[in-house]
KEMIVO-78402 format. One record per residue: residue in one letter; x, y, z of N, C-alpha, C in turn. Coordinates in steps of 0.2 Angstrom, whole numbers, plus 5000, padded with zeros to 4 digits. Layout:
BEGIN
aXYZXYZXYZ;...
This chain:
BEGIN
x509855315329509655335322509655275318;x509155285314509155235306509555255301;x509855185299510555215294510055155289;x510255175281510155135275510755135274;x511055055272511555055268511355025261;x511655055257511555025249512254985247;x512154935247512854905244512954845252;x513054795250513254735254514254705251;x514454755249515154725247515754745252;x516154735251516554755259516454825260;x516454875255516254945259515754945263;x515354925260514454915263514554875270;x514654845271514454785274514854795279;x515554815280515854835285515454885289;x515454945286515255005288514454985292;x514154965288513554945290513554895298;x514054855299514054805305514154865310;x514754905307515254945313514754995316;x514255025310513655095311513455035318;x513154985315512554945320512954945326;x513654925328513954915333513955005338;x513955035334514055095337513255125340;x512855075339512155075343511755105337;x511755125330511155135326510855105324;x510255095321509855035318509955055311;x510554975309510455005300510254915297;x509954965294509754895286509954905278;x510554845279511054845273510454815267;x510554845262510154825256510654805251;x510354735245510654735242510354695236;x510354715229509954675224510154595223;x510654575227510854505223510554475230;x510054425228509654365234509954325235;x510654305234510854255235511454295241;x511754365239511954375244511554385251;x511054405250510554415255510554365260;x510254315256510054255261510554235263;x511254245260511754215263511854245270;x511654315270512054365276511154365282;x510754345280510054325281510354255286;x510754225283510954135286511254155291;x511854215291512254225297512854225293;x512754205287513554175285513954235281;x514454265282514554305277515054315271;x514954355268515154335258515954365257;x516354385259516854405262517054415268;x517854385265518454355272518854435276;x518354445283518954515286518654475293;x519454475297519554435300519054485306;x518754445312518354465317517754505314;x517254515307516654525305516254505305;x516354435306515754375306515254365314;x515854385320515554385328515454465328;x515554525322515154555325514654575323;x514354525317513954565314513454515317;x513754455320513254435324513054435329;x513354465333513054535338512754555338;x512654585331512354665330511554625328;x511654575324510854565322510754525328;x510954495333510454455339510354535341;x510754595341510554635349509854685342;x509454665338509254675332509154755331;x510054765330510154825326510154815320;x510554765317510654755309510354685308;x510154725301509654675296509954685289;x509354625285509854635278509154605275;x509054655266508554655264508554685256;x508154645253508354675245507754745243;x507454745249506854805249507054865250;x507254915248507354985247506755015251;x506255015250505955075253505855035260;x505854965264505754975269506454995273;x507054995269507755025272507655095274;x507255115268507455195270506755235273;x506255195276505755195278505955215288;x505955295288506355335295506855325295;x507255325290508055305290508155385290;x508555405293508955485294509555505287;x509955445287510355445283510355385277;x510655395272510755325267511455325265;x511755285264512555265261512555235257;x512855255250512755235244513555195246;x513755125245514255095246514155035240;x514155075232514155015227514755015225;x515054985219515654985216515555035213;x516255045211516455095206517155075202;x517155035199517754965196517855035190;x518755025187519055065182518555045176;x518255115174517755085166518555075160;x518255025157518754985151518755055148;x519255055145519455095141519755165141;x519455215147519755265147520155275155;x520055235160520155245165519655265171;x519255295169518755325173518355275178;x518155325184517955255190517155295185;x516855195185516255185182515755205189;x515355255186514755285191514255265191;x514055195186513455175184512955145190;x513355095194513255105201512655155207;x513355185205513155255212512555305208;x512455305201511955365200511455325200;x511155255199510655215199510355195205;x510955195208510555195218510355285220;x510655335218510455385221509655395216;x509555395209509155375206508155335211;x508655275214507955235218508055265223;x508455315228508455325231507955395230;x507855435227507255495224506655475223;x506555405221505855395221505655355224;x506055355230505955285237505555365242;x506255395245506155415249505455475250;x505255485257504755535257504855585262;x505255575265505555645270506155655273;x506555705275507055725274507655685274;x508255685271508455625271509355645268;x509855635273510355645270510755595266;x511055585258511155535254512055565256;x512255505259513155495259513355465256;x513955475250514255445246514955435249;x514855345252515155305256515755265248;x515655265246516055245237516655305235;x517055265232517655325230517455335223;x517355405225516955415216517355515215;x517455505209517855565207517555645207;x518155685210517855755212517255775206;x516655805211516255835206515655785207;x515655715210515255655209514555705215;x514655715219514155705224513655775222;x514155815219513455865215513055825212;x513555805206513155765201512455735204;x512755675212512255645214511655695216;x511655745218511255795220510855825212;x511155825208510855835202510355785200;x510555725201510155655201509555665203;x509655685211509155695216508655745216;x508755785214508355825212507855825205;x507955795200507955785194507455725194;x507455675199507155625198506355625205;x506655675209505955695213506155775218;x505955835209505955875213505555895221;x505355855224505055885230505355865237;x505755815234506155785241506555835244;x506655815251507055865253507655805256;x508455845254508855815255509555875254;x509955815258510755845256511155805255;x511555795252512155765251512755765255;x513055715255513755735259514255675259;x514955685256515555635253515555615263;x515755545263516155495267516555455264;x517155465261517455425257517655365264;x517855315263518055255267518855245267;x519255225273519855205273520055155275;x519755125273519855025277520354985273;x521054975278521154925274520954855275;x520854815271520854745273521154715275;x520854675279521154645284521154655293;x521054745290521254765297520454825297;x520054815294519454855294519054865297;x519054805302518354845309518854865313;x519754845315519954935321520155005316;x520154985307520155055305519655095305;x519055055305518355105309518055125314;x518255075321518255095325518555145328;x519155145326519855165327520255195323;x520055245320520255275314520855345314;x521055315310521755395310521455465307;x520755455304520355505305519655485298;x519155525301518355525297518355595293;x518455585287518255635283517655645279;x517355705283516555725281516455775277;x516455765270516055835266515555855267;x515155905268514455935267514556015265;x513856035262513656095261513356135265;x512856095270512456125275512556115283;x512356135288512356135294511956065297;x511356075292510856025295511255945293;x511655945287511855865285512355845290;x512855905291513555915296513055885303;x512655905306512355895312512155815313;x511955815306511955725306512355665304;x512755695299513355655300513755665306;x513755705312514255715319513855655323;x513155665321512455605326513055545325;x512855535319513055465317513855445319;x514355475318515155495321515055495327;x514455515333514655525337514855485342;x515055425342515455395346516455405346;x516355425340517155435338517355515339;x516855555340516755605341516855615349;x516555575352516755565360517455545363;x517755505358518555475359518855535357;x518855585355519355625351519655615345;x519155575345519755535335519355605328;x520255625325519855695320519555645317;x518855705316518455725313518655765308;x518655765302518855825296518055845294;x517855905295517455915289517755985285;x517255975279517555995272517156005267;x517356025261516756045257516955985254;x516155965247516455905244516855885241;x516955955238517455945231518155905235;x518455945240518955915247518855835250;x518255845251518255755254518655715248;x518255725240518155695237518755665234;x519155725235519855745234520455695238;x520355695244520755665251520755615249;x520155565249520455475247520955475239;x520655525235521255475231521955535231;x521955555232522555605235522955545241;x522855525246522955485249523155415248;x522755385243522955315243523455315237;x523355385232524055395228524655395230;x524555445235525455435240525455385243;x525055325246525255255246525755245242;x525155225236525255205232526155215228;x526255265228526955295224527255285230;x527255275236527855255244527855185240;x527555155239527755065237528055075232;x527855105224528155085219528955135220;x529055195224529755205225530055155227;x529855135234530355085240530555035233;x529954995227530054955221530554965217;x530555035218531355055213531755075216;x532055095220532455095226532755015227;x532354965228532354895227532854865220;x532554885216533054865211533454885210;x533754955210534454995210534954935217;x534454935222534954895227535354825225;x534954805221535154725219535454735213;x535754805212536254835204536954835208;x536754865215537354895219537554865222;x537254805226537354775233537154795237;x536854865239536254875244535754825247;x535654835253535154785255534454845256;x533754825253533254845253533054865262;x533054815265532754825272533354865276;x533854845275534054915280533954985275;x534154965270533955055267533055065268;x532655045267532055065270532055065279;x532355035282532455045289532655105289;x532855115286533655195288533055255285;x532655245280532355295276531555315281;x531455245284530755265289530855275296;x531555285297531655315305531555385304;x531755395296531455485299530855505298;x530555545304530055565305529455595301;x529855645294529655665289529255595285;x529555545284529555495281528955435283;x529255385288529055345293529055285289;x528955225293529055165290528555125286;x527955165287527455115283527455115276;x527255065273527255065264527855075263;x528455055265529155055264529454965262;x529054935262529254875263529354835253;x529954805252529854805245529454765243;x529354725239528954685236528654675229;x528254645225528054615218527454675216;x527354715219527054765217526454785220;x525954845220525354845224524854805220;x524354795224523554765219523454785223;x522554765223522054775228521354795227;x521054825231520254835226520354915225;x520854955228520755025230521455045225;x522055045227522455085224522455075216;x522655015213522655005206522055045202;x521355035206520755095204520855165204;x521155175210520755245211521555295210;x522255255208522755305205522555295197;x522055255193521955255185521355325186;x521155315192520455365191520755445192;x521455455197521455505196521955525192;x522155475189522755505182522055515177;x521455525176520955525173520755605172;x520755615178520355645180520955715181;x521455715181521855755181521955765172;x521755725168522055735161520955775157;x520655765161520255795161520055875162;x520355905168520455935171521355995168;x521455955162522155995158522656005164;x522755955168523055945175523355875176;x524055865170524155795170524555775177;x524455705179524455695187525155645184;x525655685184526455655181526755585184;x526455595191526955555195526455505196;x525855525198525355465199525155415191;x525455425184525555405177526055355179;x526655395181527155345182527255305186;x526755295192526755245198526455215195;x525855215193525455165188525955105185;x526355145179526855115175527155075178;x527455095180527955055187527955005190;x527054995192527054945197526754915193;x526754905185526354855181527254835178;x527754855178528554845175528654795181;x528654815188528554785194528654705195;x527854715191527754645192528154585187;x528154615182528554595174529054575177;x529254615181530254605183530054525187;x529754525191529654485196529554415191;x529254395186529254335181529854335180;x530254405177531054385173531654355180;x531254385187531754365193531654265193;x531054245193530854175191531254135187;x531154175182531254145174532154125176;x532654185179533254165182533354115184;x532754115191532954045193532853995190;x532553985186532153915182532853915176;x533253945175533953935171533753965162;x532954015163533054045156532354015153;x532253945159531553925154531053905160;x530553905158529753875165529553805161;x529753795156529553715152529653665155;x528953645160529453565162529453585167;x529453655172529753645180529253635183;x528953615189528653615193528853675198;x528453715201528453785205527753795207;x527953785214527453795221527453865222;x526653895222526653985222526253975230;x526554005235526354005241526054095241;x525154065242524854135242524654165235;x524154205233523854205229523454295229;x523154305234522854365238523254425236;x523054485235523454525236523954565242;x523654545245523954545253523654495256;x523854485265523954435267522954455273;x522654405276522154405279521454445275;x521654425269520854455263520854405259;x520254385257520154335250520054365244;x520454445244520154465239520954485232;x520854475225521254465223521354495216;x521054565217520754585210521554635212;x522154635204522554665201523054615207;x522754585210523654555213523954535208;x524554545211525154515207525254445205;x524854405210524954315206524254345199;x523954385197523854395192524054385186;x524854425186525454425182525654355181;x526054335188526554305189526154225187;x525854215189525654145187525354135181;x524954165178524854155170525654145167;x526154185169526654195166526954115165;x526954095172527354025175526853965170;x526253975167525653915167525953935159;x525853985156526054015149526653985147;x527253985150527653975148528053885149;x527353855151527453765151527753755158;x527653785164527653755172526853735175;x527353675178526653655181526553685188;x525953725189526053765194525653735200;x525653745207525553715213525253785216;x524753785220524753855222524153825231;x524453865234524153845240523853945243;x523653945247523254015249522753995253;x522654025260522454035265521454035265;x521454075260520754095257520854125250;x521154115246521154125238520854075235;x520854035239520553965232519854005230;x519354015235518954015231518554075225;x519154135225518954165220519654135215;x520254115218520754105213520554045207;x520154005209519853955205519853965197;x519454025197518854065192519754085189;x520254125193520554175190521054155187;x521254095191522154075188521953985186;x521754005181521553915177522353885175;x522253835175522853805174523353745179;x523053795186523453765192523053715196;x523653695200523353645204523553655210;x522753655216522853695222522753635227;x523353655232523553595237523553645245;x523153605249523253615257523653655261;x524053645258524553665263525453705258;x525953735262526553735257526953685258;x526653655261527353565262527053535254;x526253535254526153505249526153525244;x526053585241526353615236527053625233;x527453635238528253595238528453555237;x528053475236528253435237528553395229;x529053395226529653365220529553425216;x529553505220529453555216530153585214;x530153605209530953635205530953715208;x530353735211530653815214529953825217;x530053845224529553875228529453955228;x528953975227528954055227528454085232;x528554125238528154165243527854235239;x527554235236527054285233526654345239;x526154275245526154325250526254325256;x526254375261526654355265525954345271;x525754295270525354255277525654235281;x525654235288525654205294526054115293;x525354085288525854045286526354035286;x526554075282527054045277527854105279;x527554115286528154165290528554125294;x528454065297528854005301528753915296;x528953935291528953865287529653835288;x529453785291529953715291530653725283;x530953765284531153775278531353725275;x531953675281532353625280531553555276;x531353555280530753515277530653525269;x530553575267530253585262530953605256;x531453605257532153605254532153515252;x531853465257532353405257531753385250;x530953415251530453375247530453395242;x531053455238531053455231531453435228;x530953435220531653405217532453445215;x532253525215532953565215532453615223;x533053645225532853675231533053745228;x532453765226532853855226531953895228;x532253945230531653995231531754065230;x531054075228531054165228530554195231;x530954205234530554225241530454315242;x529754325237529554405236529154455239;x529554405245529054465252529554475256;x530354445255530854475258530554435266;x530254385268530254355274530654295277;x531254275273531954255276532554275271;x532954245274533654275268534054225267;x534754225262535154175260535354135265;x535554155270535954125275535554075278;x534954105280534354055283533953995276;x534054005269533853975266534653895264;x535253945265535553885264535553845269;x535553865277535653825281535053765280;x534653765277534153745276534053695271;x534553705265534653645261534553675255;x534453735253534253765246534853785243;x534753775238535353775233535353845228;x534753865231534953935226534153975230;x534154055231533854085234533754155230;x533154175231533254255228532654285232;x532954355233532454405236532254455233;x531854505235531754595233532354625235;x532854665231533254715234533854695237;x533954645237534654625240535254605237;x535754625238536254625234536554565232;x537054525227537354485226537554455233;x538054485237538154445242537554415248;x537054455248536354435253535954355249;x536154355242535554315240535854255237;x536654255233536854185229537054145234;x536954095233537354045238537954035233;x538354005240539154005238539453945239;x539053905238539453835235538953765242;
């Protein structure tokens, strides 16, 4: 089958390598020629670990191609994926559609036979009528149907969440779209992996329904975490203890400086929107919001503790920058907060990260970015683990304790503890959620 993808951004451009791997012929389209030619070169414009060998694969075995021409994409294409952005529009909350109606738009007076248009983008219930109102509106003759694909990729882990996924959820209105979105599924279709299908309003529904309850699991365990470090609870075994039950389970239980990301901080502002829209205020997903932006806040005043009240004059090594660990990407992370806060208040900041430099440049002016965390470390008054990389999970602690000039850390990903930071030479330690006896040193 020919599949059109519209959007070369990581929604796009995943889906499109994994379609092509699954044997379809698709051609990812995209208006920017510099992404083009870059993905034309071989080279590609974001960092997900193992999509570079397979999307190289895919255009030598020449399933996938990549092009700024629309109509030769959708030229015997069966299917098309709308995968633009849909970034929170300033000021009210709402996911901005301008994107998604403008492609569906070139898509009506591209197309000349039958054709079904997937809205592969997280766009708010009621979107894909709309898109069908588009369609309609802009070349009554086409024949088409609509049908939600919302995507569930995390970063970093994104070609086995697609190949391998805990399930595909497919809205349609018709038999004939259902029959070809199954074409196109049908290899995951032959492994058993659900399949949901559903009307649109429902698909539409499911991703942010879902990434909400993520979302509110991390800023609980976040609060849960602070009450621990009021009482002397330790955060990890109480999230231990909380995700052995079954009802529960362990994932998104881990505490930490709060969510970011391209997905949740978007799509819980979109459906507190859209519930307030709707005379259907979304109470809890308001105050997840709230929380995980107090979160971050708190996470500067745990800083500011160690630095004795002031960041003037200290030197502070921020190891990691990303919102999570194996992505370059870095929109609503928490080194958003926390480092303007540390550059704002007269520290001189060091910042190292795996792959953040090269969007971190543009975002966190101020700082000066080093190689490696030895080097960032090195005659620094407090080291801070922001994310939690592979790096930065077996660092020579003692090494990096003897090359500052005060040894303390805060270490806010909870990957070692007092015990291991004092044997190590540090003079002072702080984590997420751990009580006074887990985290002061004692002489």
């Amino acid at each position: 089958m020919k599949i059109a993808m519209i959007g070369t951004g990581y929604v796009g451009l995943v889906s499109g390598v994994c379609f092509s791997d699954f044997g379809h012929d698709v051609v990812c389209v995209d208006k920017d020629p510099k992404k083009i030619e870059m993905l034309n070169a071989g080279k590609v414009p974001i960092f997900e670990p193992g999509l570079d060998r397979l999307m190289e694969k895919n255009v030598e075995a020449g399933r996938l191609s990549f092009t700024m021409d629309l109509p030769e994409a959708l030229d015997g294409a069966e299917a098309v994926f709308i995968a633009v952005g849909t970034p929170t529009r300033r000021g009210d909350g709402h996911a901005d559609l301008t994107y998604v109606m403008a492609a569906a738009r070139e898509i009506a007076e591209t197309a000349r036979d039958y054709i079904v248009v997937v809205t592969k983008s997280t766009v708010p219930v009621g979107t894909n009528r709309a898109v069908a109102e588009v369609l309609a509106e802009a070349n009554p003759e086409l024949d088409f149907d609509v049908a939600s694909n919302p995507e569930f990729l995390r970063e970093g882990a994104a070609i086995d969440d697609f190949m391998k996924p805990d399930r595909v959820v497919v809205g349609v209105q018709t038999d004939r779209a259902a029959k070809v979105m199954e074409d196109i599924y049908r290899p995951l279709y032959l492994r058993d992996f659900p399949i949901v299908t559903t009307d649109l309003e429902s698909a539409e529904m499911i991703k942010y329904a879902a990434n909400a309850f993520l979302a509110t699991k991390i800023t609980f365990i976040n609060e849960i975490a602070a009450l621990c470090e009021k009482t002397g609870a330790d955060i990890k075994q109480v999230s231990k203890g909380m995700g052995l039950d079954g009802r529960i389970g362990n994932k998104f239980l881990h505490a930490g400086p709060g969510y970011g990301g391209s997905c949740f901080p978007k799509d819980t502002k979109a459906l507190a929107r859209i519930g307030q829209d709707f005379a259907c205020p979304m109470v809890i997903t308001e105050a997840v919001i709230k929380i995980n932006e107090d979160v971050k806040r708190r996470m500067v005043d745990k800083l500011l503790d160690l630095c004795g009240g002031s960041f003037n004059g200290k030197k502070v090594a921020v190891l990691g920058v990303t919102f999570k660990p194996n992505t370059d990407d870095m929109r609503d992370s928490p080194s958003l907060t926390i480092v303007p806060a540390l550059v704002g208040g007269g520290a001189e900041v060091r910042v190292t990260d795996p792959q953040g430099k090269h969007e971190g440049e543009a975002l966190l002016p101020g700082v000066t970015w080093c190689e490696d965390a030895y080097a960032a470390a090195d005659a620094a008054d407090l080291v801070v683990i922001l994310t939690e990389w592979n790096e930065f999970r077996a660092l020579d602690l003692g090494r990096i304790a003897a090359s500052m000039t005060t040894a303390r850390m805060a270490d806010l990903r909870n990957i070692y503890n007092a015990a291991m930071a004092k044997e190590a030479g540090f003079v002072d330690y702080a984590s997420i959620g751990r009580g006074r006896e887990q985290d002061v040193m004692s002489g």
